[in-house]
Structure formats: C-alpha cells, structure tokens
Jmol script that loads the backbone (N, CA, C; Angstrom):
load data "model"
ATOM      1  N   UNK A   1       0.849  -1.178   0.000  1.00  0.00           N
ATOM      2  CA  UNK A   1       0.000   0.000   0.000  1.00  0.00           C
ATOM      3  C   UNK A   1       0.889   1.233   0.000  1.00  0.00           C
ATOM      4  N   UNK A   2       0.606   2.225  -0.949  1.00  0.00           N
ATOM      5  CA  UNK A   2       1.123   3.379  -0.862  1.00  0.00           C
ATOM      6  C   UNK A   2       0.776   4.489  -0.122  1.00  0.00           C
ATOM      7  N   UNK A   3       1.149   4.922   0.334  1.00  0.00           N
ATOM      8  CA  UNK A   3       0.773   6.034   1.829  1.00  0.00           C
ATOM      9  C   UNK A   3       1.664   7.309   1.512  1.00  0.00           C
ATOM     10  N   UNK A   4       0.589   8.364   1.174  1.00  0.00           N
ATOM     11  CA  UNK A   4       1.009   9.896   1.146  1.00  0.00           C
ATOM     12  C   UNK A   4       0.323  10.448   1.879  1.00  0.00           C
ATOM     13  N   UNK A   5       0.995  11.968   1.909  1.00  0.00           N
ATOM     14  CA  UNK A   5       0.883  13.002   3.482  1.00  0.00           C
ATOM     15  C   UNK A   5      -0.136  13.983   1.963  1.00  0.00           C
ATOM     16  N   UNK A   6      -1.097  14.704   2.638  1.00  0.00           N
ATOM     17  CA  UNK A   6      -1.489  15.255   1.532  1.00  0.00           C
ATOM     18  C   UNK A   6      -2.096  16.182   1.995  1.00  0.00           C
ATOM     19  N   UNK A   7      -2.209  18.151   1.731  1.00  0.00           N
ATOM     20  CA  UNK A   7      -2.748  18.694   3.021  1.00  0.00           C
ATOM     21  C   UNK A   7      -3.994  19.313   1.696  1.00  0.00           C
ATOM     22  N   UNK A   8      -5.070  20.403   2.700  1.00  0.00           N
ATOM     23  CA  UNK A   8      -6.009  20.640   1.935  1.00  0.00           C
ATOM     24  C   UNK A   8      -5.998  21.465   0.446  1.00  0.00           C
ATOM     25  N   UNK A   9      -6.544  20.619   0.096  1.00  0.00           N
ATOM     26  CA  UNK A   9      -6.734  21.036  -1.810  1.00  0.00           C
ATOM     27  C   UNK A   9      -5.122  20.717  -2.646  1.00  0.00           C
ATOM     28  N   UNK A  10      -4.755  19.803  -1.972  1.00  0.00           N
ATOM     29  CA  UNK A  10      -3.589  19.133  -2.778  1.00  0.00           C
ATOM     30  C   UNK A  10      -4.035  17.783  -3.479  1.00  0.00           C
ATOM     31  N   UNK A  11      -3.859  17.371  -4.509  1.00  0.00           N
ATOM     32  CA  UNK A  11      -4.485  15.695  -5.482  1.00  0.00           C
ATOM     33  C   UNK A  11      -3.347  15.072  -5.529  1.00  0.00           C
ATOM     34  N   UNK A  12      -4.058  13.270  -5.803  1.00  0.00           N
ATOM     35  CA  UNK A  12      -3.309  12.324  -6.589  1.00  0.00           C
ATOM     36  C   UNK A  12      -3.652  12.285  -7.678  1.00  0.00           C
ATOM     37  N   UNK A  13      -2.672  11.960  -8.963  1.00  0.00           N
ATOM     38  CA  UNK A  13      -3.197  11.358  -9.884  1.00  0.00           C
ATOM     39  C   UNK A  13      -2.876   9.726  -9.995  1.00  0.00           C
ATOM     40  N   UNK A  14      -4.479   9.371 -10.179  1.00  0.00           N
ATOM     41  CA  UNK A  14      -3.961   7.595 -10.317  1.00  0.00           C
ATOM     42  C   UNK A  14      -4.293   7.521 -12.003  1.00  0.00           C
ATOM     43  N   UNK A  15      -3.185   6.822 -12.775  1.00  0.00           N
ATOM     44  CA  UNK A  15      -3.138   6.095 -13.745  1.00  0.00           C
ATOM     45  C   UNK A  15      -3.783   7.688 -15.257  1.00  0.00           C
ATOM     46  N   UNK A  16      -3.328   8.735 -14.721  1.00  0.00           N
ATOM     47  CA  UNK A  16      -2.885   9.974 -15.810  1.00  0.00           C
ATOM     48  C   UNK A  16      -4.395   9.985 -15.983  1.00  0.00           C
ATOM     49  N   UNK A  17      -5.504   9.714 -15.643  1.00  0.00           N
ATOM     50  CA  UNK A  17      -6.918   9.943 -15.577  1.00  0.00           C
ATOM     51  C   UNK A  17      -7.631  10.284 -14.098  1.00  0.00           C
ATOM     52  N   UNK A  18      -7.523  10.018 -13.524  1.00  0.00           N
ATOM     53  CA  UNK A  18      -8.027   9.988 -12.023  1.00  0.00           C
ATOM     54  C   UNK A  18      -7.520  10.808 -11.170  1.00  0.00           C
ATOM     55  N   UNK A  19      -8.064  11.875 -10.231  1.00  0.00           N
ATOM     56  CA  UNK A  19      -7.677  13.133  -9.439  1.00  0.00           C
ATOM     57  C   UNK A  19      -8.216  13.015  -8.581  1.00  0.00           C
ATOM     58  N   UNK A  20      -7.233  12.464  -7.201  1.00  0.00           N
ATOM     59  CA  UNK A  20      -8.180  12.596  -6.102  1.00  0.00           C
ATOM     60  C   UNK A  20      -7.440  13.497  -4.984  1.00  0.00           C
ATOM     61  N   UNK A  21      -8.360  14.031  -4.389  1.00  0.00           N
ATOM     62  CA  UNK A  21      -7.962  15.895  -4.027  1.00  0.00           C
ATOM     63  C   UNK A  21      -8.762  15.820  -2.447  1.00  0.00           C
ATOM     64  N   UNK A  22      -7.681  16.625  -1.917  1.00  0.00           N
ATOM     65  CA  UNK A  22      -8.523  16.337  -0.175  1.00  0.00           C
ATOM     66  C   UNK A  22      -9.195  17.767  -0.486  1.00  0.00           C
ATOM     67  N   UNK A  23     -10.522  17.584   0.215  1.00  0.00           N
ATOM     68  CA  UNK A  23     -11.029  18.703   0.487  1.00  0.00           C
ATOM     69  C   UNK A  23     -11.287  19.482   1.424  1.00  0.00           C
ATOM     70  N   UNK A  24     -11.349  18.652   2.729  1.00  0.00           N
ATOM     71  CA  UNK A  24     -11.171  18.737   3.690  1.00  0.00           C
ATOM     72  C   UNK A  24     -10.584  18.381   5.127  1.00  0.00           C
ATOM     73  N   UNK A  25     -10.377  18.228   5.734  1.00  0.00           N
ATOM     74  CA  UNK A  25      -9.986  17.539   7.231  1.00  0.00           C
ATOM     75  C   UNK A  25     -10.369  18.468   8.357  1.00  0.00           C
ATOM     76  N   UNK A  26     -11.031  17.490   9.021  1.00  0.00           N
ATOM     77  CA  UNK A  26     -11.995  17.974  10.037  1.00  0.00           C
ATOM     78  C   UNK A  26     -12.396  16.996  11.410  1.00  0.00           C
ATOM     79  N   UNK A  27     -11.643  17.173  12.260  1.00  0.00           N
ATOM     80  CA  UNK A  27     -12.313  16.289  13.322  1.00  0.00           C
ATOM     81  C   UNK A  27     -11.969  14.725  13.142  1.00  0.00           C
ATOM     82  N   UNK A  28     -10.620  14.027  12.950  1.00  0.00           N
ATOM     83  CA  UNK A  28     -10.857  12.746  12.563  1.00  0.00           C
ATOM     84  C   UNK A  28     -11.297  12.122  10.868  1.00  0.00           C
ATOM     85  N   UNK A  29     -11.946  13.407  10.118  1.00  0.00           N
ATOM     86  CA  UNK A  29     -12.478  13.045   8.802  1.00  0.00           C
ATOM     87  C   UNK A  29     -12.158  13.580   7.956  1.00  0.00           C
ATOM     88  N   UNK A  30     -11.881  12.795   6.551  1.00  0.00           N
ATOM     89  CA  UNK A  30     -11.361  13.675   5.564  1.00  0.00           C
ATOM     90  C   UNK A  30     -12.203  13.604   4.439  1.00  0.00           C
ATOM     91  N   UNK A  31     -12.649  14.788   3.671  1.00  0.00           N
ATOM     92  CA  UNK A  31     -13.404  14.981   2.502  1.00  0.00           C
ATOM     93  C   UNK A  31     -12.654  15.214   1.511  1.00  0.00           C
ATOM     94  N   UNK A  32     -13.221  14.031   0.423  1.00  0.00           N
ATOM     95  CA  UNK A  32     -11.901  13.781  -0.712  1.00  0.00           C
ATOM     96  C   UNK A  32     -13.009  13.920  -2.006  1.00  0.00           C
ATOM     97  N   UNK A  33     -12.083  14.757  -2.563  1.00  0.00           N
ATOM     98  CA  UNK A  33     -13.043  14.564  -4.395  1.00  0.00           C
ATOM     99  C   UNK A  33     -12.545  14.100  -5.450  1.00  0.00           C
ATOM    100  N   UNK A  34     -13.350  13.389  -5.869  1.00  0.00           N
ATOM    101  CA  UNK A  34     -12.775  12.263  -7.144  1.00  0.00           C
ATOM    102  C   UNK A  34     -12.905  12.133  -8.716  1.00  0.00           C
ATOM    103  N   UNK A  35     -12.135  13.115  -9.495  1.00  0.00           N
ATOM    104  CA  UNK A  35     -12.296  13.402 -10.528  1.00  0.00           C
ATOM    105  C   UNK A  35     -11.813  11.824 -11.524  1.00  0.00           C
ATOM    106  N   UNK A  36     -12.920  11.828 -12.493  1.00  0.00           N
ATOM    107  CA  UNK A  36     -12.498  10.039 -13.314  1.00  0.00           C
ATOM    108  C   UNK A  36     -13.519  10.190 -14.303  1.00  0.00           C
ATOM    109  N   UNK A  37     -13.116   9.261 -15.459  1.00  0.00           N
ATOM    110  CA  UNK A  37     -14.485   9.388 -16.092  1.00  0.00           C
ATOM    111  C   UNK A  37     -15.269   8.087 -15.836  1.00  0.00           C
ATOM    112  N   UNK A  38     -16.430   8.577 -16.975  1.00  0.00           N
ATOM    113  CA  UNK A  38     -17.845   8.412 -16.437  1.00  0.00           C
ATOM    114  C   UNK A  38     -17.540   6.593 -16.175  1.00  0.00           C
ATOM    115  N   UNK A  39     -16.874   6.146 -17.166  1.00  0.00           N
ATOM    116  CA  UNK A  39     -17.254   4.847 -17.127  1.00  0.00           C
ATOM    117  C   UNK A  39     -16.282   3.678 -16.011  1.00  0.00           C
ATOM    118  N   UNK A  40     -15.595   4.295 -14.742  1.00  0.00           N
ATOM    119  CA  UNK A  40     -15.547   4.347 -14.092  1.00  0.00           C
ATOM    120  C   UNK A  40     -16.154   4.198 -12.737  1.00  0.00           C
ATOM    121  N   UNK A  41     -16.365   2.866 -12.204  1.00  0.00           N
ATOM    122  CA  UNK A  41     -17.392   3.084 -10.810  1.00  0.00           C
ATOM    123  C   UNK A  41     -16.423   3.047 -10.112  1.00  0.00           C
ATOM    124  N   UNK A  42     -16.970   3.951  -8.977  1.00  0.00           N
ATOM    125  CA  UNK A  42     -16.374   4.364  -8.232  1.00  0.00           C
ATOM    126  C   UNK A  42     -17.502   4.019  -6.852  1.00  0.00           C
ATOM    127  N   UNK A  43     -16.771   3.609  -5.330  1.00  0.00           N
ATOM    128  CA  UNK A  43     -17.734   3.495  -4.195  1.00  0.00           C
ATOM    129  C   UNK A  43     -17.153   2.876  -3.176  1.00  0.00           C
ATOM    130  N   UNK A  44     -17.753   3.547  -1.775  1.00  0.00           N
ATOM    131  CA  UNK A  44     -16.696   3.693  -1.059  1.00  0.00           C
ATOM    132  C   UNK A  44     -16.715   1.956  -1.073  1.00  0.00           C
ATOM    133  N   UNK A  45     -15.895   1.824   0.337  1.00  0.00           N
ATOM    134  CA  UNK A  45     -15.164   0.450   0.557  1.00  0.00           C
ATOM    135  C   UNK A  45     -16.814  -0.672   1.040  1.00  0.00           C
ATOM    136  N   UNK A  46     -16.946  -0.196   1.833  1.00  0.00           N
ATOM    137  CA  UNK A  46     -18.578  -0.907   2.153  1.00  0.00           C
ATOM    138  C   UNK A  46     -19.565  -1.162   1.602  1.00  0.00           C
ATOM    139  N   UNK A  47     -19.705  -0.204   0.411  1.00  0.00           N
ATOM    140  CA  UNK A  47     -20.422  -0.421  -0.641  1.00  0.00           C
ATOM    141  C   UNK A  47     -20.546  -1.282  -1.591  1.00  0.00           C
ATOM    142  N   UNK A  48     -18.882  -1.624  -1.926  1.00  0.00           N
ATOM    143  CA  UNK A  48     -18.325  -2.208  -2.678  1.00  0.00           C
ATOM    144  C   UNK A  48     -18.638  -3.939  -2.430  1.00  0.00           C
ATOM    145  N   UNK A  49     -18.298  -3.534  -1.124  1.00  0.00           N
ATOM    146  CA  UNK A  49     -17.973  -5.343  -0.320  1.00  0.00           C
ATOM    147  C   UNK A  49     -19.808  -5.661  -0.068  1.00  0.00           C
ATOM    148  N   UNK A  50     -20.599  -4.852   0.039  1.00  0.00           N
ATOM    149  CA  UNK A  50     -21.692  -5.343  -0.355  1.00  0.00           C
ATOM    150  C   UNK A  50     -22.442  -5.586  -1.659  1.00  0.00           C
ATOM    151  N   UNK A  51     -22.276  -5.217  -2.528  1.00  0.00           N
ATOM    152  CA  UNK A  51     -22.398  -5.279  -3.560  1.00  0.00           C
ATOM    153  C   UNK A  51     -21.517  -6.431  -4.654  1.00  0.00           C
ATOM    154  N   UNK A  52     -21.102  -7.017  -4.093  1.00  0.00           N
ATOM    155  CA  UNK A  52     -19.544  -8.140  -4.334  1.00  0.00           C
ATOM    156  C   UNK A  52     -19.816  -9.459  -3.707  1.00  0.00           C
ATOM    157  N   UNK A  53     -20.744  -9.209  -2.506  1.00  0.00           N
ATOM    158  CA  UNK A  53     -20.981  -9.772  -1.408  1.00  0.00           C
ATOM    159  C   UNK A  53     -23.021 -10.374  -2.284  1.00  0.00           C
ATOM    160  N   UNK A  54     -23.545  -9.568  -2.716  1.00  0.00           N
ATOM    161  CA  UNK A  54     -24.738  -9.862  -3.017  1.00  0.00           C
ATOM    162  C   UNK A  54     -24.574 -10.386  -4.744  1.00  0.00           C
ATOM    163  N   UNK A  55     -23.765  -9.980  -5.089  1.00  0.00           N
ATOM    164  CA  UNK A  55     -23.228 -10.850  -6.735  1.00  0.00           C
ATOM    165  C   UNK A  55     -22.827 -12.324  -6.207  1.00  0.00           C
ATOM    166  N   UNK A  56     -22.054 -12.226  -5.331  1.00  0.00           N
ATOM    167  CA  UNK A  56     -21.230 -13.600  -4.968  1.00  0.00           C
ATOM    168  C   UNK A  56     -22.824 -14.309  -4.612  1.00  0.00           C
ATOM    169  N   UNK A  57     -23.623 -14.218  -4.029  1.00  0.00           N
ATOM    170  CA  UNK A  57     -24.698 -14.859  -3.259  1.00  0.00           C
ATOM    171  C   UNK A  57     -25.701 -15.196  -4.688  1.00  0.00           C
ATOM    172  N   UNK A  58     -25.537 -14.762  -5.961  1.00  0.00           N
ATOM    173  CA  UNK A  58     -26.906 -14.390  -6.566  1.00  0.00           C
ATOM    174  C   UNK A  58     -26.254 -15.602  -7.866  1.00  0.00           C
ATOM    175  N   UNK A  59     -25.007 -15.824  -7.692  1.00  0.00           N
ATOM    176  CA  UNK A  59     -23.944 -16.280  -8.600  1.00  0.00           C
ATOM    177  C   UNK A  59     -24.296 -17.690  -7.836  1.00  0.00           C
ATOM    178  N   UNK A  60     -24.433 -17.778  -6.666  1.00  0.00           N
ATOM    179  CA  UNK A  60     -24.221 -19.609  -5.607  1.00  0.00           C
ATOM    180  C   UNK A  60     -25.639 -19.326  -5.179  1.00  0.00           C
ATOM    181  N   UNK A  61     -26.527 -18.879  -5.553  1.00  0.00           N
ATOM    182  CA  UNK A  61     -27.862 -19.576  -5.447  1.00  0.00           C
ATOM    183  C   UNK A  61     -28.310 -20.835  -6.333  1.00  0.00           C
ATOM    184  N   UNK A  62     -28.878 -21.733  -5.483  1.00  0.00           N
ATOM    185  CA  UNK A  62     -29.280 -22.987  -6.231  1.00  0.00           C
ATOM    186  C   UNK A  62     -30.401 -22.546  -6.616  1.00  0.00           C
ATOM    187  N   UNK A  63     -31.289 -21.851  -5.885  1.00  0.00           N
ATOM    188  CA  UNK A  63     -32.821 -21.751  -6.731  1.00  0.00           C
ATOM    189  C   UNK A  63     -32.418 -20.975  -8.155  1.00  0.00           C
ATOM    190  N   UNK A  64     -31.575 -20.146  -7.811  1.00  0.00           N
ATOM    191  CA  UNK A  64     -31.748 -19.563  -9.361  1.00  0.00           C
ATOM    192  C   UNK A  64     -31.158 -20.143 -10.386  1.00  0.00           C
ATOM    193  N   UNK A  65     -30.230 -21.078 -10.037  1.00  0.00           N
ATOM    194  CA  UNK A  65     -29.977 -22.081 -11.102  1.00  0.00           C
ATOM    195  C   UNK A  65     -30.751 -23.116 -11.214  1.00  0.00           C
ATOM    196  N   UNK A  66     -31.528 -23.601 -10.267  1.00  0.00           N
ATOM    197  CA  UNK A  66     -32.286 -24.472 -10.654  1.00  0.00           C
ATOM    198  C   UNK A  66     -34.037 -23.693 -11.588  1.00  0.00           C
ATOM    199  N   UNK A  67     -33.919 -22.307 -11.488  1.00  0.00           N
ATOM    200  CA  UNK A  67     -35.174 -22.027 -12.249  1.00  0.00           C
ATOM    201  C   UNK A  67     -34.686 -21.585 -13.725  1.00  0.00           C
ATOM    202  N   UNK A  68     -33.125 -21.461 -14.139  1.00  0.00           N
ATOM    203  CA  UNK A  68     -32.965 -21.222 -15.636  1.00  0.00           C
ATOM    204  C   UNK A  68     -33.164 -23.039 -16.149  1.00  0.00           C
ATOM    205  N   UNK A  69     -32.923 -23.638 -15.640  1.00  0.00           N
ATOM    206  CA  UNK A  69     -33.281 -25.108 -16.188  1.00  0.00           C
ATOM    207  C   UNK A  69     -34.407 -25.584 -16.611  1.00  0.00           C
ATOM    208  N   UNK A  70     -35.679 -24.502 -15.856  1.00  0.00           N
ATOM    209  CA  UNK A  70     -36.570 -25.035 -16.117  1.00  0.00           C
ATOM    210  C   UNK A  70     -37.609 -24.576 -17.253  1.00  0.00           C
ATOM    211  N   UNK A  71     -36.863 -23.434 -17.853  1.00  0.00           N
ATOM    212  CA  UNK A  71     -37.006 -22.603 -18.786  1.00  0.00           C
ATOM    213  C   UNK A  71     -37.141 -23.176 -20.111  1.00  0.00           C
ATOM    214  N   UNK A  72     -38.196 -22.936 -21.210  1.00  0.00           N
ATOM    215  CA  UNK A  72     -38.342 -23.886 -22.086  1.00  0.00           C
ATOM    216  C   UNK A  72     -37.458 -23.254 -23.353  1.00  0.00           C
ATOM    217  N   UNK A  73     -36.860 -24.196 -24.209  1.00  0.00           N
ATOM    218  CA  UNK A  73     -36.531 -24.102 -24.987  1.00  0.00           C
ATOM    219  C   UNK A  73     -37.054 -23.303 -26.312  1.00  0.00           C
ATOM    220  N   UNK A  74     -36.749 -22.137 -26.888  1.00  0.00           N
ATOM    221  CA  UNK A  74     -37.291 -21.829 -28.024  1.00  0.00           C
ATOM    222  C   UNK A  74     -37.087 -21.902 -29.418  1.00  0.00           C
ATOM    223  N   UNK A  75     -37.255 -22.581 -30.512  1.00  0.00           N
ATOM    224  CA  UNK A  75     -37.116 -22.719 -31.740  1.00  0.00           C
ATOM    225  C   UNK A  75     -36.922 -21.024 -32.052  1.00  0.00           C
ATOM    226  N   UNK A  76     -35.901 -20.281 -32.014  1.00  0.00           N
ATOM    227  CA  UNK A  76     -35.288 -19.161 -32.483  1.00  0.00           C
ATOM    228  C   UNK A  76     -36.161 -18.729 -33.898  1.00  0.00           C
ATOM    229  N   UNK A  77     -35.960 -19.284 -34.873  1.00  0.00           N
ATOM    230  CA  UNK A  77     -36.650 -19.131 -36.291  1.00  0.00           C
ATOM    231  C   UNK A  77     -38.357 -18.687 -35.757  1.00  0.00           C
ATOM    232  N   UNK A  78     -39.165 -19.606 -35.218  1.00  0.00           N
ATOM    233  CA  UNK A  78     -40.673 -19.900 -34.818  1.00  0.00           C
ATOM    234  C   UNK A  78     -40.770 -18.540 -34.219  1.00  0.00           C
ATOM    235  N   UNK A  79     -40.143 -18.332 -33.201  1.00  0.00           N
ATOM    236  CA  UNK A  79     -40.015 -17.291 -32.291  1.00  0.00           C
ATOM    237  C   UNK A  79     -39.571 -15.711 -32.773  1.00  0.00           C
ATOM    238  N   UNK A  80     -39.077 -15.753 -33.666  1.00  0.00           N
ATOM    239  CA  UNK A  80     -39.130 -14.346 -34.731  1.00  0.00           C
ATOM    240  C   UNK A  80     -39.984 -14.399 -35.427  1.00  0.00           C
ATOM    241  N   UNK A  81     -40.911 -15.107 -35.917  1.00  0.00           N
ATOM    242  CA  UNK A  81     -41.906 -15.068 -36.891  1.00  0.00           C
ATOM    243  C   UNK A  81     -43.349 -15.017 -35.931  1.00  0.00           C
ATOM    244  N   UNK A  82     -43.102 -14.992 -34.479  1.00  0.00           N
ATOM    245  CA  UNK A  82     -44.327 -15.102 -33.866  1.00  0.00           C
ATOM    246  C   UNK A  82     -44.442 -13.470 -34.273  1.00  0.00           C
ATOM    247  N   UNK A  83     -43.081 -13.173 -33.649  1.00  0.00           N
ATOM    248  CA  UNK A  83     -43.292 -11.769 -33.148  1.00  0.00           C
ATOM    249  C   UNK A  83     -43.441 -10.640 -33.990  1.00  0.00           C
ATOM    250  N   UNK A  84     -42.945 -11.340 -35.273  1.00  0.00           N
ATOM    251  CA  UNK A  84     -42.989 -10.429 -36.718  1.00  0.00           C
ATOM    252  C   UNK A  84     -44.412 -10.150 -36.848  1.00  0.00           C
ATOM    253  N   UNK A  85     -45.057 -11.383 -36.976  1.00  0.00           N
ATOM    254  CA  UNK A  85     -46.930 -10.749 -37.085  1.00  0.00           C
ATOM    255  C   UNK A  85     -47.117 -10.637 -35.979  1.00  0.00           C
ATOM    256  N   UNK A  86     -46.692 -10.297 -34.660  1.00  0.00           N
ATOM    257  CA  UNK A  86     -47.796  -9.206 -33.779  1.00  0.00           C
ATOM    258  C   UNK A  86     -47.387  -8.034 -33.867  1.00  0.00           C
ATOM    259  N   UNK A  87     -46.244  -7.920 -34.219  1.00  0.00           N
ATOM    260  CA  UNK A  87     -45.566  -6.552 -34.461  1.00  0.00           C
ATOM    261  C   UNK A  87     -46.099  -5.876 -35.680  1.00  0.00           C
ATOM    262  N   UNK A  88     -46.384  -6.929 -36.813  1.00  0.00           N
ATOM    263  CA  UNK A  88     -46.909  -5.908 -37.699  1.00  0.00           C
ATOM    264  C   UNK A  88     -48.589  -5.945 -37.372  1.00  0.00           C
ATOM    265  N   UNK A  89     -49.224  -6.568 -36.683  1.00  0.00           N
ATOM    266  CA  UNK A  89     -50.976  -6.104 -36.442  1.00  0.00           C
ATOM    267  C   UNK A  89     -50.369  -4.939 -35.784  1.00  0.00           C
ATOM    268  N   UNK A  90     -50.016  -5.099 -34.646  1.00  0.00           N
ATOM    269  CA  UNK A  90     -49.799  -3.711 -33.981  1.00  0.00           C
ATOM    270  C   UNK A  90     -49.503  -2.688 -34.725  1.00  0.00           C
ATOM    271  N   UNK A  91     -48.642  -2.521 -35.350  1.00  0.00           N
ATOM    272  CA  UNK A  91     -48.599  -1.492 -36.393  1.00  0.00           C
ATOM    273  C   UNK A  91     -49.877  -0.830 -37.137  1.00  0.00           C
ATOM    274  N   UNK A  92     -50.585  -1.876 -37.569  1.00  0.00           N
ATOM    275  CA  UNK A  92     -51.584  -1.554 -38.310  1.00  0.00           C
ATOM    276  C   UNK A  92     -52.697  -0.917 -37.319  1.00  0.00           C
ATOM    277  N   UNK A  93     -52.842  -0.889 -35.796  1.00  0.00           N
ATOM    278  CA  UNK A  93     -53.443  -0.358 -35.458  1.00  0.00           C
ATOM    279  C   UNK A  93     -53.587   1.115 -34.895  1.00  0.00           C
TER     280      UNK A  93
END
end "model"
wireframe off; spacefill off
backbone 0.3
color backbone group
C-alpha cells in the first residue's frame, strides 16, 4: 500500500486519468473529491464489499440455477416469426 501526506486542496493522480484531491480535514475526517471518467465506478469500501458480497450470493444460489433449467426451450426461427406478425398487427393499429 502506498501512503502519502497530503494537506487541503492538494491531489493524486492515479493512472494519468483519475484526481483525487482532499477537500477537507476535520475532526478525525477527511473529505476527498474524485475526478475520473464516467465509465468508471467508483464506491466507497462498504459499498463495494456489499455489492460483491450480493453478486457472490446471486452467482451460488441454487434456486436460481435451478429455475434457468426449467425454462423452455425456443425454436429461435418460430419465435421471430411469432413476433414479426404481432408486431406488424400492432402497427396496423
């Protein structure tokens, strides 16, 4: 882990895209702003580990693997041609 001293309104840059800038320090707490682009998620540490934490759970569920199994098979071809004529009545209405 890399560890810098950093006082208010001074930044890092991570990886020549990313600016992260103290904004404050106050009482034990520091307010940091995080310049990145959009396609970039970004979130704090708890967020993360829950969200990682509810993928991991949704990934090792048996019910939900046991309900794509039970899912019927569709003839692809049949199944564009259903939808071609409701799509075109609809149209026509």
């Amino acid at each position: 882990m890399l560890v810098l001293s950093r006082k208010k309104n001074e930044s890092i840059i991570i990886n020549g895209n990313i600016e992260v800038k103290i904004i404050e320090s106050d009482d034990g707490k520091v307010r940091i702003g995080i310049e990145a682009p959009k396609h970039i998620e970004i979130h704090r540490k708890e967020v993360f580990d829950q969200i990682t934490e509810a993928n991991r759970a949704a990934t090792n569920s048996k019910k939900a693997l046991g309900d794509l199994s039970k899912l019927p098979t569709i003839n692809s071809q049949k199944h564009d041609n259903k939808n071609s004529i409701r799509n075109k009545k609809l149209l026509k209405k």
